[in-house]
C-alpha positions in Angstrom: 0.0 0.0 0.0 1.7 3.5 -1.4 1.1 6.8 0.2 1.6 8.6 -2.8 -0.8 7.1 -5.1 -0.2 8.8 -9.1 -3.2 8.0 -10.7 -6.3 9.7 -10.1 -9.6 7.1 -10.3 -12.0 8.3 -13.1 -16.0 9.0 -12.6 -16.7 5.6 -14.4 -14.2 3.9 -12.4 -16.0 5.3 -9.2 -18.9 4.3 -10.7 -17.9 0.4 -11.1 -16.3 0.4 -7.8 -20.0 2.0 -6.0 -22.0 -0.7 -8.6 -19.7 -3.5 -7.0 -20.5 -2.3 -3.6 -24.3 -2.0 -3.9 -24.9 -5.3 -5.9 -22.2 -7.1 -3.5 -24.2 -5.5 -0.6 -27.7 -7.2 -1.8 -25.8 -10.9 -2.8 -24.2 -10.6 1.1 -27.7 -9.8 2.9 -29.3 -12.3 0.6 -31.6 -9.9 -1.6 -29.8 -11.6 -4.6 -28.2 -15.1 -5.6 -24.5 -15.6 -6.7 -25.7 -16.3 -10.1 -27.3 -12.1 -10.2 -23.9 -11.2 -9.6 -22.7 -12.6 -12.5 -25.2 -11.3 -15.0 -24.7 -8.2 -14.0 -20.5 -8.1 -14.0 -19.9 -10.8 -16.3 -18.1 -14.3 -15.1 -15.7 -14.8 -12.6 -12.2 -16.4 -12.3 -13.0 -19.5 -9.7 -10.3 -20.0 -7.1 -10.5 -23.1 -5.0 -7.7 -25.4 -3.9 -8.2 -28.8 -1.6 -7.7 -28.2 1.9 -8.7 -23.9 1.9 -11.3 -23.1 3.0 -12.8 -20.5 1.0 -13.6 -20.7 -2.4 -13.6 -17.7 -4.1 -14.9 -15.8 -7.6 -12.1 -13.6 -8.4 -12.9 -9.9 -10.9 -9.7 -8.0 -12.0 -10.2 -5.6 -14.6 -8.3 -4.1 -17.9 -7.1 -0.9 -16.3 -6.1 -2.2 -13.4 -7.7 -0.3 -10.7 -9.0 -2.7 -8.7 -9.8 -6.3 -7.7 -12.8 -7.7 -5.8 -13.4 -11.4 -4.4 -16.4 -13.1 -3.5 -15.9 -16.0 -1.3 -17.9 -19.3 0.1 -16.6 -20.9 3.4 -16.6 -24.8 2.4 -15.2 -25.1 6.1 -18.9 -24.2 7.8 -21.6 -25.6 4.9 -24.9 -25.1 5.3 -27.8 -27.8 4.1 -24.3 -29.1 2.9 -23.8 -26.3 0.6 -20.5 -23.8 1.3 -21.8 -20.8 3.1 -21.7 -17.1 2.2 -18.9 -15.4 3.5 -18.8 -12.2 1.8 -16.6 -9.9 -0.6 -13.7 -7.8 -0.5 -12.7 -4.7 -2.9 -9.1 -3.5 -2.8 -7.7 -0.7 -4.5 -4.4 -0.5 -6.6 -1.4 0.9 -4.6 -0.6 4.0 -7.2 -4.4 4.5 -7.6 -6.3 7.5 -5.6 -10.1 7.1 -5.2 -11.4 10.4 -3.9 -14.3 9.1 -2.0 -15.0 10.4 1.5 -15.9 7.9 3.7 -19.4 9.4 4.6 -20.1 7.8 1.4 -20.9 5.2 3.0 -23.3 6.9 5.1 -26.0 6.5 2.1 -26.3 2.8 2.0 -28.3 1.4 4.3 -25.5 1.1 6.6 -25.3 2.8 10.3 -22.2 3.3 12.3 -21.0 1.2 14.8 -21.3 2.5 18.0 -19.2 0.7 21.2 -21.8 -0.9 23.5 -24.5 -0.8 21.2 -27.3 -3.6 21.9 -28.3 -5.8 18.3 -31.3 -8.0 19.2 -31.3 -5.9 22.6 -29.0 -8.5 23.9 -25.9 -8.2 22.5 -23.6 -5.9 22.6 -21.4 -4.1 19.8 -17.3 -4.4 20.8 -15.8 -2.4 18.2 -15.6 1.5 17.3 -16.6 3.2 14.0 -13.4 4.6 14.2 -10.4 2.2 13.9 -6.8 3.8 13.9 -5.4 0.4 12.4 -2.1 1.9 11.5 -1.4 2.8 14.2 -2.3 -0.5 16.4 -0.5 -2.6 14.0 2.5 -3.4 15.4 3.7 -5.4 12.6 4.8 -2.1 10.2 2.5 -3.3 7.4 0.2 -0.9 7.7 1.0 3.0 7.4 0.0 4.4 10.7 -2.5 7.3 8.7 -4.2 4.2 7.3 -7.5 3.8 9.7 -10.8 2.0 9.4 -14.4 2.8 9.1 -16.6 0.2 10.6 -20.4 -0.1 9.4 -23.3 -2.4 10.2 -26.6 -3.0 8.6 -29.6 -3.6 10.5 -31.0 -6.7 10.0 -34.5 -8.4 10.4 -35.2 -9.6 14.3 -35.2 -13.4 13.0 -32.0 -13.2 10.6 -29.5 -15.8 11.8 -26.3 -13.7 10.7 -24.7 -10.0 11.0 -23.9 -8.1 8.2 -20.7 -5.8 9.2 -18.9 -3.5 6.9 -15.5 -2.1 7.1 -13.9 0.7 4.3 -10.1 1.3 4.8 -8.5 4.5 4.2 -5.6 6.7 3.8 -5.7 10.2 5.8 -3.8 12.2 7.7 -3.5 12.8 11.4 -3.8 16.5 12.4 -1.5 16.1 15.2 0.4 13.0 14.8 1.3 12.7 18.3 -2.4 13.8 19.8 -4.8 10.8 20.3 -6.3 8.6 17.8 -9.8 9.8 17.3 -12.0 10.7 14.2 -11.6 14.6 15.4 -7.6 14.1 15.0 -8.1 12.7 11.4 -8.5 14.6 8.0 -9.1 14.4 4.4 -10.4 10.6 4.7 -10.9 10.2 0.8 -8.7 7.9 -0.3 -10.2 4.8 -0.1 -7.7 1.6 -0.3 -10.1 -1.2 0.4 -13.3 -2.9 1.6 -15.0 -5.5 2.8 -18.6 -6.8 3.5 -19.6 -9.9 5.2 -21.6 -12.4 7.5 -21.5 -12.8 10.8 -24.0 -16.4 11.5 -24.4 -16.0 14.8 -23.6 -18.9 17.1 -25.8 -21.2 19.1 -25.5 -19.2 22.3 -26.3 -16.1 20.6 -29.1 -17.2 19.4 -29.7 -18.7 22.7 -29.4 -15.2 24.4 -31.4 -13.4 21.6 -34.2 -15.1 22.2 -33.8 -14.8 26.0 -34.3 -11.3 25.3 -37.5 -11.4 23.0 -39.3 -13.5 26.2 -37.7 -11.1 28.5 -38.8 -7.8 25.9 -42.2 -8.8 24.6 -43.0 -10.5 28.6 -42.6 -6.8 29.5 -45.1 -5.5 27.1 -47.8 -7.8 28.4 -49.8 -8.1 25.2 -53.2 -9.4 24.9 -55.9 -10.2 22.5 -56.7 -6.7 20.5 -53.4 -5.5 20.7 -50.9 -5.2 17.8 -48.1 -7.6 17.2 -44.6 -6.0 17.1 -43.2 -9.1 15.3 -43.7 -12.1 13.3 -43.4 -15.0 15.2 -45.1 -18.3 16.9 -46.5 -16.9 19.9 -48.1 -18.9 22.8 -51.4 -18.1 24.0 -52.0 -17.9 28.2 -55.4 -18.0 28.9 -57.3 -18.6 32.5 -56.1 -22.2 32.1 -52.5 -21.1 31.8 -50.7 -21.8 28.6 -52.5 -23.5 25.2 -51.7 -23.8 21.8 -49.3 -21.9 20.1 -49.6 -20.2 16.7 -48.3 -18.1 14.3 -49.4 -14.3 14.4 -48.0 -11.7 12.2 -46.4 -8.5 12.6 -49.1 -5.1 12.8 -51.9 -7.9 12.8 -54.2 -7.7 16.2 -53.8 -10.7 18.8 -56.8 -13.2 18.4 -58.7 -14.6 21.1 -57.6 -18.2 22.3 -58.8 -21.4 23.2 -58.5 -22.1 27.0 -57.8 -25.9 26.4 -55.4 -27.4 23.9 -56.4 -30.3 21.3 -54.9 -33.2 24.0 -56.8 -31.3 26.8 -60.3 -31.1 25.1 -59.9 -34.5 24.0 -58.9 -36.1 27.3 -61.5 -34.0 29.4 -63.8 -35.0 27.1 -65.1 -30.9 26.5 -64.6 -28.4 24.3 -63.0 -25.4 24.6 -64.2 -22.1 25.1 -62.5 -18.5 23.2 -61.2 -16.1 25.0 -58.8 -13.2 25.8 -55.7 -14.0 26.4 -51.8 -12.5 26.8 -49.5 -13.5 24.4 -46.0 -14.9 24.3 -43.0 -14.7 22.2 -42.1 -18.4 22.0 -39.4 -18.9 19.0 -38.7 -17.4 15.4 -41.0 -17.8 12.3 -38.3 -18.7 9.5 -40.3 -18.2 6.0 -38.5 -19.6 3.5 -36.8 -17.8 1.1 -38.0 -15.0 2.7 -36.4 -12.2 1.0 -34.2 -9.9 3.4 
């Protein structure tokens, strides 16, 4: 990576490189399959060797601005299928991009924010602002090369993150004052990106939906009212819990029956409706449920 880049990137080059990052965007939340990307850029140099773990669709282009990668983990399959991992842009080292970082501001990404709650359960670790150079003790990295850290929210019942992180070359106002965002200028020159999955793991899951039953328990919702969220939801009535069902998000809580099928059929009675509180029980996965 050069700190003295000598070619200036063109408006159409710009405009590849924000085409890349939108359509790349979609295929990593899911809007779009693999295949979309390649209508739309053409096909793909396929990189995959036995024992790596990632196999990955390789674009390099005539001028030589820039390369991006999309890449499957064969490592973590799902319904025995390589997962999505995500894709990674990086700029040419003699190539200047001129593209502020609130760019990214635009896209349907927020900021990350320390402490942060996703799911109202977990909490964010890193900073929007990441003075990588610096921290990297290694040398590779100049120390006015720093790191802009995005999410995008996602729907309550997604099973991954989407994180985002745009690397650039600035320069520090005070190169011995403190490493904050107010001590850095002219972040324009963009060097790389990436965007990516996070699948969250079984105990994260686990404490997600410990806060849903914790959240929604809270809100003590009953027949009439309106349902914040999609989901199989389990009826209380006066005979305590019955039969759980799906009820869909802005849709009004019905009434419920105060026995369950095995209940009525072993007492021998049938049930009567009526009001009842609701409770979040699990997720309602739809497939292919567009996200």
């Amino acid at each position: 990576m050069q700190e003295k880049p000598v070619r200036m990137m063109t408006e159409a080059q710009q405009a590849k490189l924000m085409q890349f990052v939108r359509v790349g965007l979609k295929w990593v939340v899911g809007q779009i399959p693999f295949d979309e990307v390649v209508r739309t850029f053409g096909q793909p140099k396929k990189y995959e060797a036995e024992g790596v773990r990632m196999i990955e669709y390789a674009y390099d282009f005539d001028d030589d601005t820039m390369s991006v990668t999309f890449s499957y983990d064969k490592l973590h399959p799902i319904d025995g299928m390589p997962r999505l991992n995500g894709f990674e842009l990086e700029i040419r080292g003699d190539v200047y991009t001129n593209i502020p970082y609130e760019t990214w501001d635009g896209l349907g990404l927020v900021r990350v924010k320390r402490g942060e709650l996703i799911d109202g359960a977990r909490a964010i670790r890193g900073d929007f602002f990441d003075p990588t150079g610096r921290r990297d003790i290694t040398g590779w990295d100049p120390k006015n090369y720093v790191t802009f850290n995005y999410r995008l929210p996602m729907p309550p019942d997604a099973p991954f993150d989407v994180g985002a992180g745009f690397g650039y070359l600035g320069e520090w106002i005070n190169e011995r004052g403190d490493a904050t965002l107010s001590n850095f200028r002219n972040a324009v020159n963009l060097r790389d990106l990436g965007i990516g999955r996070h699948y969250l793991t079984p105990e994260e899951l686990q404490q997600r939906q410990l806060a849903k039953r914790q959240k929604y328990g809270e809100m003590n919702l009953c027949t009439g009212m309106v349902c914040p969220e999609t989901a199989i939801w389990q009826a209380w009535t006066s005979n305590g819990p019955t039969d759980a069902h799906v009820v869909f998000k802005d849709r009004p809580f019905p009434t419920a029956r105060n026995l369950t099928y095995e209940e009525a059929k072993e007492q021998r009675r049938y049930p009567t409706w009526e009001h009842a509180r609701w409770m979040w029980l699990r997720e309602y996965n739809v497939p292919e449920v567009d996200l």
